[in-house]
Backbone bond lengths (Angstrom), bond angles and torsions (degrees), N, CA, C in turn:
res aa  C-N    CA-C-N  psi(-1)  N-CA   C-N-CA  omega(-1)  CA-C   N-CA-C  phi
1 X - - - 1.455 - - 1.527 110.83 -
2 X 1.520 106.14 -27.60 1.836 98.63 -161.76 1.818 96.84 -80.44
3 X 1.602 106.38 -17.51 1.841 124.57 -158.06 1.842 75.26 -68.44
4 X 1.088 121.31 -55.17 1.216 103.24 -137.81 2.166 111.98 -112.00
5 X 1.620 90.72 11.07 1.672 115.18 153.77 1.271 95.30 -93.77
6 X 1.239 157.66 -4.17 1.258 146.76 -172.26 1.881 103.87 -111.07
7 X 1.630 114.02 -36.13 0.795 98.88 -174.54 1.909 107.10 -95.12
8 X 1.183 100.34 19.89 1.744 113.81 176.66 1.318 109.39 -81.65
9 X 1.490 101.60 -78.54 1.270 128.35 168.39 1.843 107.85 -33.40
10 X 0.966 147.29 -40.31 1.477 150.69 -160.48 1.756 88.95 -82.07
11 X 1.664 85.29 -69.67 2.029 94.35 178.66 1.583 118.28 -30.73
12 X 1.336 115.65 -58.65 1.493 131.43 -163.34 1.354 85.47 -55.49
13 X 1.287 108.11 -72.20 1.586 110.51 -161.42 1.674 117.80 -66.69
14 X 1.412 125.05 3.90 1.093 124.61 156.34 1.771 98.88 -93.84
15 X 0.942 127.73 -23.36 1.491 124.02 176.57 1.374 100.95 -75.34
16 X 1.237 141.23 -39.87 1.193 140.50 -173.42 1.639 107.38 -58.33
17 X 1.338 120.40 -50.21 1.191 121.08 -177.09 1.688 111.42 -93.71
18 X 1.097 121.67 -13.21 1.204 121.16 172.46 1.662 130.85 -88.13
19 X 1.195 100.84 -5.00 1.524 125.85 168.28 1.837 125.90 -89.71
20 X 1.514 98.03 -13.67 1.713 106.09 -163.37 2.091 79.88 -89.53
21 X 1.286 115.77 117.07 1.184 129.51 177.88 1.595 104.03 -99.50
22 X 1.503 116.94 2.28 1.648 110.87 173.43 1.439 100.97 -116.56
23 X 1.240 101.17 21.72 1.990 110.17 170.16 1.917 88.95 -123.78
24 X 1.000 99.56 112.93 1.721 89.75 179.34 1.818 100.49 -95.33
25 X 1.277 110.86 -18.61 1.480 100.22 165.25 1.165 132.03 -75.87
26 X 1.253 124.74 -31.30 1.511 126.17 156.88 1.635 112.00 -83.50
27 X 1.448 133.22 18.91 1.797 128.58 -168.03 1.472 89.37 -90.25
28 X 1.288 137.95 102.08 1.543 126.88 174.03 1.341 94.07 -160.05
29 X 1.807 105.08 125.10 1.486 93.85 132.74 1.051 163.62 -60.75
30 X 1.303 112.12 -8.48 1.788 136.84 175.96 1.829 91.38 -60.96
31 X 1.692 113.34 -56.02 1.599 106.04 -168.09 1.582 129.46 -12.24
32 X 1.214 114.61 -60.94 1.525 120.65 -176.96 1.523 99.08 -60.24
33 X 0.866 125.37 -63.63 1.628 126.70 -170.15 1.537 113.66 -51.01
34 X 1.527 107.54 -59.85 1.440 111.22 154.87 1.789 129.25 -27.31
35 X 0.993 112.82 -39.49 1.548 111.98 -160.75 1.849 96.36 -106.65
36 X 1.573 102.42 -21.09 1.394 89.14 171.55 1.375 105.64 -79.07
37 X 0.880 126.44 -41.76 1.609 132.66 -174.77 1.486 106.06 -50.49
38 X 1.481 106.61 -54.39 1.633 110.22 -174.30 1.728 111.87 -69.36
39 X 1.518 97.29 -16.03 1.377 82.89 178.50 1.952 123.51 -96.52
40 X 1.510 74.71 -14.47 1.957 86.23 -172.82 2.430 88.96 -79.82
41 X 1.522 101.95 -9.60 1.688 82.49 -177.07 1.238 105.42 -82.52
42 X 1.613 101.99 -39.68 1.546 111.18 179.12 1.592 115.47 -48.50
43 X 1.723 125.53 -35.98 1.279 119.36 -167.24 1.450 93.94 -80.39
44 X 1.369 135.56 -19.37 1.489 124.12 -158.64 1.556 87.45 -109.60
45 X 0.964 147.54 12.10 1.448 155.33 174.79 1.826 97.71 -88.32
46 X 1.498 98.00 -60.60 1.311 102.91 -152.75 2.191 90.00 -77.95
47 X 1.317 103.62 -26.72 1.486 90.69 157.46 1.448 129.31 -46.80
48 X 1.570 106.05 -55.09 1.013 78.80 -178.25 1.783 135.14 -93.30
49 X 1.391 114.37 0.45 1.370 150.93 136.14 1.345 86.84 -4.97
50 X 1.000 137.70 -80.69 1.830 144.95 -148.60 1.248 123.63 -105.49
51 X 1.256 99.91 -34.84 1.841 108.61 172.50 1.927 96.18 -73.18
52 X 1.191 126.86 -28.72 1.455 118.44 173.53 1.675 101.76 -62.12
53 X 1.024 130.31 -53.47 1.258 124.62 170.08 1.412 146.05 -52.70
54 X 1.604 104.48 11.03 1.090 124.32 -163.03 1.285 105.75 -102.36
55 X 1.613 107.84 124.84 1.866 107.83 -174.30 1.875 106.40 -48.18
56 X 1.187 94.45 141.13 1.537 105.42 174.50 1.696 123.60 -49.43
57 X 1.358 93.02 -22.57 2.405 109.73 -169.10 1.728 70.84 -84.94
58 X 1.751 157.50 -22.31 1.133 135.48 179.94 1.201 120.24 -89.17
59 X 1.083 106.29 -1.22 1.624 102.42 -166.07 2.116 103.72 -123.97
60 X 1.319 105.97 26.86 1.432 115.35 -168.27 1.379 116.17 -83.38
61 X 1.511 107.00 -33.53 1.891 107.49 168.93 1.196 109.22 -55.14
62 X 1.400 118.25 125.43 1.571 128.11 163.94 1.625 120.88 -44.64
63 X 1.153 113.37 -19.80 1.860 110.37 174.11 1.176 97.72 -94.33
64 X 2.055 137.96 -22.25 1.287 117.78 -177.22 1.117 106.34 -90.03
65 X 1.589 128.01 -27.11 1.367 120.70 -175.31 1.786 110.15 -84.35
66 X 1.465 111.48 -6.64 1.588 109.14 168.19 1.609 107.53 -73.85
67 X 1.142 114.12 -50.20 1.205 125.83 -178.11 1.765 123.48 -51.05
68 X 1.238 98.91 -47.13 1.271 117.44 163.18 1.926 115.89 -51.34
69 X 1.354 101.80 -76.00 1.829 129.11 -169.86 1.469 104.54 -78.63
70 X 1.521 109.45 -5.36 1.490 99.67 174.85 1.826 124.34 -137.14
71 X 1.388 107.44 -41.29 1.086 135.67 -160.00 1.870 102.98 -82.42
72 X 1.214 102.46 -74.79 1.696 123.98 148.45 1.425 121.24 -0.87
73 X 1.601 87.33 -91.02 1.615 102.21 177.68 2.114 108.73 -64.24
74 X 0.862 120.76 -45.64 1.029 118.24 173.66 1.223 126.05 -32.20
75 X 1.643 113.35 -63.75 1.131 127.55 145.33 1.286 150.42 -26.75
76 X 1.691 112.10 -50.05 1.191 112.61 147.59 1.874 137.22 -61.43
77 X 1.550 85.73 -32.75 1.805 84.07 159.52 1.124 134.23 -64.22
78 X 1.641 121.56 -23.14 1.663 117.29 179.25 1.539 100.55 -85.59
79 X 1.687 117.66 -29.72 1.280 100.41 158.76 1.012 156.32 -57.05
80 X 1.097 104.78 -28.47 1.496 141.08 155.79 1.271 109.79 -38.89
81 X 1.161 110.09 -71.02 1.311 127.60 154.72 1.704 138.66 -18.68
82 X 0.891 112.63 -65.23 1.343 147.03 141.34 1.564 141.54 -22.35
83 X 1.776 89.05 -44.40 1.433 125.45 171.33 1.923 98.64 -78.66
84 X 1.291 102.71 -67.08 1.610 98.62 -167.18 1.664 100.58 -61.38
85 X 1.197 121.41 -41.23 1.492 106.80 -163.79 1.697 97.90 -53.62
86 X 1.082 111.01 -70.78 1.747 115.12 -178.77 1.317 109.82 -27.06
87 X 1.460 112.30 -63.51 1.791 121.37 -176.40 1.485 112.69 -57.33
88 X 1.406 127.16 -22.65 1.091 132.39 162.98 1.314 114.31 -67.08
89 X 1.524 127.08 -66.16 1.299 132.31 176.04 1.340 116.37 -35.82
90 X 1.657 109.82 -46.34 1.588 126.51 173.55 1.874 96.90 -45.16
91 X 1.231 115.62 -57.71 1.174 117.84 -144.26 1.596 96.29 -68.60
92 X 1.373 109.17 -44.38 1.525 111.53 -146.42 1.707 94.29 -86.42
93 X 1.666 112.11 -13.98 1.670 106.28 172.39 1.589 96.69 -80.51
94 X 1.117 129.46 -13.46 2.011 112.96 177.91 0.877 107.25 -74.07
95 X 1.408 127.43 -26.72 1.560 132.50 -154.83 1.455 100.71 -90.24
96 X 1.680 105.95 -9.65 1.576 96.97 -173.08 1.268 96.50 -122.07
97 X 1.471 149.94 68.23 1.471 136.75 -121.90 1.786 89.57 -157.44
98 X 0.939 90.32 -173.02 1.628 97.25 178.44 1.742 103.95 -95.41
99 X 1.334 129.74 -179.55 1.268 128.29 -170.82 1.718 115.79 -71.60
100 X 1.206 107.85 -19.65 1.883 115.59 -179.01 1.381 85.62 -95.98
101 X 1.529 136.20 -37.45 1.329 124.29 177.37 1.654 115.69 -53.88
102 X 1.396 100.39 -50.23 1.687 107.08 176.59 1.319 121.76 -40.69
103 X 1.932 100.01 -55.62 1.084 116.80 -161.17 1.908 100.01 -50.75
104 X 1.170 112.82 -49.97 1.497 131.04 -166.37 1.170 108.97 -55.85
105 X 1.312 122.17 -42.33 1.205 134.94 -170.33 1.874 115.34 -69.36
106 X 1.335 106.11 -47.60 1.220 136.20 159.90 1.668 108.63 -23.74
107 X 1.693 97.03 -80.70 1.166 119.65 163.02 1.271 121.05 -46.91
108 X 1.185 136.28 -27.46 1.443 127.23 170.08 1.620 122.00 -83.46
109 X 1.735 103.73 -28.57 1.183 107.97 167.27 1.374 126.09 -64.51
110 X 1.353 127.87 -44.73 1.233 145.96 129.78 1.829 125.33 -3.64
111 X 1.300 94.26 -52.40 1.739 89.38 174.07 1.325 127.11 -76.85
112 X 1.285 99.57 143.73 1.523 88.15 -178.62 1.202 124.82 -77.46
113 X 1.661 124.78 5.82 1.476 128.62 -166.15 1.535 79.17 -101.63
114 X 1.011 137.99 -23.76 1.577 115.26 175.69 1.609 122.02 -80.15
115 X 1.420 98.38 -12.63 1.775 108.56 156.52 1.385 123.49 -79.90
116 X 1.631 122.52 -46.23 1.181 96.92 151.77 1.845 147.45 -73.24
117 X 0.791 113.26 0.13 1.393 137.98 162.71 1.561 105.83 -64.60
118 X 1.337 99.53 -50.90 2.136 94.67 -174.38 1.358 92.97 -81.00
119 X 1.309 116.43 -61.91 2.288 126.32 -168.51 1.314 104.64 -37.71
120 X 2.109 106.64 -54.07 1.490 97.15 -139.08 1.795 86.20 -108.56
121 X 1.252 101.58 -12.91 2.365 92.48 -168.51 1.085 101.44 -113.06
122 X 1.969 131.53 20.49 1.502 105.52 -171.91 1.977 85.15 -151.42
123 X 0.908 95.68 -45.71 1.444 125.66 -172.07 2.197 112.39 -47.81
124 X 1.317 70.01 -74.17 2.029 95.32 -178.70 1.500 88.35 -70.88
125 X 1.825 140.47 -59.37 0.899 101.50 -146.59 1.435 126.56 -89.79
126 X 1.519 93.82 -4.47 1.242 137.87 179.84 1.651 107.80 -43.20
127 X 1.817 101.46 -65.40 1.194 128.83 -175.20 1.763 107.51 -58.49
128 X 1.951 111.36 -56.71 0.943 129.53 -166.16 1.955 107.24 -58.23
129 X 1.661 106.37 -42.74 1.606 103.55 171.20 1.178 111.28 -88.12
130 X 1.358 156.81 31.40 1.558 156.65 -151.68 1.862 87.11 -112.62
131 X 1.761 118.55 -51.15 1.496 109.01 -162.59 1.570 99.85 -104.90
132 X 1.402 99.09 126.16 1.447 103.49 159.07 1.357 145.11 -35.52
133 X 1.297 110.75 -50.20 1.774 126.34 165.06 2.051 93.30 -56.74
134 X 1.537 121.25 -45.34 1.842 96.81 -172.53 1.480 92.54 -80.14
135 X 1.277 133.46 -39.61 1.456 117.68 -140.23 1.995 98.09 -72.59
136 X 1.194 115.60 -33.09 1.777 106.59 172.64 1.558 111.81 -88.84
137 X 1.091 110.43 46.81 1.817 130.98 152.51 1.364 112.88 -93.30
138 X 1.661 125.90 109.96 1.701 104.65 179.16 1.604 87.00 -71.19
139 X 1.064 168.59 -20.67 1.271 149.49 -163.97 1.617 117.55 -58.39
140 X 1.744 84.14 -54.71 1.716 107.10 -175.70 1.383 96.92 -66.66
141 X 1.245 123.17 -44.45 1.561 127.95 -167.44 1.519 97.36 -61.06
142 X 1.616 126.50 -58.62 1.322 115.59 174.31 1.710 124.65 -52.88
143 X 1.124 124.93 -45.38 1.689 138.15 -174.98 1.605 100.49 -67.65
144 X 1.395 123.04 -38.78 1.262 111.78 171.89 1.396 119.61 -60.14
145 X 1.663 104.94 -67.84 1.593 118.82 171.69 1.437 116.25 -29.44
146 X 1.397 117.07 -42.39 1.603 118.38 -174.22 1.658 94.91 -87.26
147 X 1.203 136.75 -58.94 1.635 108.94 -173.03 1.507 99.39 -62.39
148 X 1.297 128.71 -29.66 2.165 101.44 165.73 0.916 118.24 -28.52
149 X 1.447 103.48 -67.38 1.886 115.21 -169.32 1.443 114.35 -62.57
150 X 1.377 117.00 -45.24 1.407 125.78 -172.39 2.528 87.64 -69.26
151 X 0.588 147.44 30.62 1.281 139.65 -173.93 1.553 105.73 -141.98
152 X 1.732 108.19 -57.37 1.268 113.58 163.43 1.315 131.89 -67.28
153 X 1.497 123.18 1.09 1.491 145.49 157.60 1.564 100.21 -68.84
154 X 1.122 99.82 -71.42 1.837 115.58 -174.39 1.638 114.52 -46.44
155 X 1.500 109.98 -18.88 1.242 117.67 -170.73 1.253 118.93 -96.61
156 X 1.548 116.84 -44.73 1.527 120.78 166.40 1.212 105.14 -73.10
157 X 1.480 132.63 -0.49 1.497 115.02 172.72 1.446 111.51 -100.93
158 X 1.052 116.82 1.25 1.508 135.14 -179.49 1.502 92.77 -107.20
159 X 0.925 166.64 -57.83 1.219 154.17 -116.83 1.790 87.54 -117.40
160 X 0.866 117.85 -9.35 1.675 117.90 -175.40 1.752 103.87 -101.08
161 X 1.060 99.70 -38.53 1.224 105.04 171.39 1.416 135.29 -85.41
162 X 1.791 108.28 -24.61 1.377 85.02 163.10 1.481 108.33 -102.95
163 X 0.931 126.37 -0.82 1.626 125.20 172.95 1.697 106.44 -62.81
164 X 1.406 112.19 -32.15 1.585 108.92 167.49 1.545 123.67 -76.00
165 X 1.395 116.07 -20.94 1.526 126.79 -151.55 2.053 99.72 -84.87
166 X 1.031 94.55 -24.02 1.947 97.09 179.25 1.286 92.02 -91.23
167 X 1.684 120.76 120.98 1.167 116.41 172.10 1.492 120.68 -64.70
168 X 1.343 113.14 -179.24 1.289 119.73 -170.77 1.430 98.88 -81.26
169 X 1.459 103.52 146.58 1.836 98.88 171.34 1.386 120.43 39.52
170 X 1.785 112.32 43.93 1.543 94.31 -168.17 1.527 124.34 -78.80
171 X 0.890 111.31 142.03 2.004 114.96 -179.21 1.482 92.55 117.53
172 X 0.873 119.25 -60.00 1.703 126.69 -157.06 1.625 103.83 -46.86
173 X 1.046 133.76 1.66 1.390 128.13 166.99 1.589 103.94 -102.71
């Protein structure tokens, strides 16, 4: 029950912003899908965020330490995954947008929180879970997990901001 209030709640609120057609930066159908995605990477991020922190005498059963060094990280890479394809799609539908859509888009390319978001939350961790020998490192597993979050921070604060920054209806006065 909580799997599937969680995966409501993510939806709505990508429907919420993906429905306002006088925000052309948030007008997408991708939205709902997007935020579930970002949010199911974020929960397996912050998995592995904490399970890296876990004294070594805890992590000694062979199904917890597979799960951990294999299963985990794995996971977070197709999410990973998952994340850019969407954020790409996002990107390459602004670029094809109406003229307040452009404008927005522009502006997002432009910020630098939308560079760290690609460099530091999609990029590094992207790179960091891609090889087998780094991805069963809790080290690597922790340094990745935290530039996720530190990227997916940068991103909903960017996405609020430039979805506000093209005025409403602009010209039309």
């Amino acid at each position: 029950m909580s799997f599937v209030v969680c995966i409501l709640a993510q939806g709505t609120l990508g429907l919420t912003f993906g429905m306002m057609a006088m925000r052309p930066a948030w007008f997408s159908n991708i939205m709902p899908m997007y935020f579930i995605l970002s949010g199911f990477a974020s929960g397996v991020s912050f998995l592995l965020f904490f399970t890296a922190l876990l004294p070594k005498d805890e992590a000694n059963a062979p199904n917890v330490r597979s799960l951990f060094r294999e299963v985990l990280p794995r996971l977070f890479f197709i999410a990973i995954l998952a994340v850019i394809g969407v954020r790409f799609g996002q990107i390459v539908t602004g670029l094809w947008s109406n003229v307040d859509g452009l404008d927005a888009s522009w502006l997002q390319l432009k910020s630098p929180m939308f560079w760290i978001e690609i460099i530091i939350g999609l990029a590094i961790p992207l790179v960091l879970m891609a090889s087998s020998s780094l991805r069963s490192n809790p080290m690597v597993q922790f340094v990745a997990a935290s530039f996720f979050n530190i990227g997916i921070f940068f991103a909903r604060v960017e996405f609020l901001m430039v979805g506000q920054r093209v005025p409403l209806f602009k010209g039309s006065w």
